[in-house]
C-alpha positions, 0 to 999 in steps of 0.5 A, a space after each residue: 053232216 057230210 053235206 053241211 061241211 061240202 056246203 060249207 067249203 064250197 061257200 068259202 071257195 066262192 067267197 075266195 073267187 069273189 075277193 081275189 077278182 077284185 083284189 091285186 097287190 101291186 109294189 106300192 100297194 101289197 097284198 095283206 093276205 090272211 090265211 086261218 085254220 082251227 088252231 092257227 092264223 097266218 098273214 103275209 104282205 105280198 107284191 103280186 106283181 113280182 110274186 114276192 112275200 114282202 113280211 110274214 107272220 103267223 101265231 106259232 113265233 107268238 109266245 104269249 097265252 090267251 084267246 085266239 083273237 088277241 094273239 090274231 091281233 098280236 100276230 097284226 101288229 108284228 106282220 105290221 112292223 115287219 112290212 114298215 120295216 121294208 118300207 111298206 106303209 098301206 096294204 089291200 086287205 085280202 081276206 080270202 074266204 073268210 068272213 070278216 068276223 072274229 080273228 080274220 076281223 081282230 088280226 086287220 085291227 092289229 095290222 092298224 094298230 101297227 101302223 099300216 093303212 087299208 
């Protein structure tokens, strides 16, 4: 049991490396960083050049009820309006280690929905 979740975690780190070699926000083009937990999911828009966080947003100011992926796709569409807000319109998305699948896979469609291109 204990090897199944070393394995495991070492799969996501390995993912991780793998997407941030080739991923690099820049001002015009901001990092849309998705971060996940069992109970949670978070997304940041981040300038890397600047090392500032552009909008941000997380299911814990989501009131609504329901199943993890339509609040992952809600938390999408507000991390959207709050980036277009600052007058950024296209994002590189970084999935960090996770697979893109599931809540990673409904909050980039929601980030669509609000108006930001990948």
């Amino acid at each position: 049991m204990k090897d199944r979740i070393k394995e495991k975690r070492s799969k996501h780190e390995r993912r991780k490396v793998r997407v941030r070699a080739k991923i690099h926000g820049t001002h015009k083009r901001p990092r849309l960083v998705v971060s996940r937990s069992i109970d949670h999911i978070y997304a940041q828009v981040i300038d890397d050049d600047k090392g500032l966080t552009i909008a941000a947003a997380s299911d814990l100011k989501i009131k609504s009820k329901g199943k993890k992926t339509d609040i992952a796709r809600e938390v999408g569409k507000v991390v959207a309006k709050e980036a277009q807000a600052k007058k950024v319109k296209s994002v590189i998305f970084d999935r960090g280690g996770n697979k893109y699948h599931g809540r990673v896979k409904a909050l980039a469609e929601g980030a669509r929905e609000g108006g930001l291109e990948f």
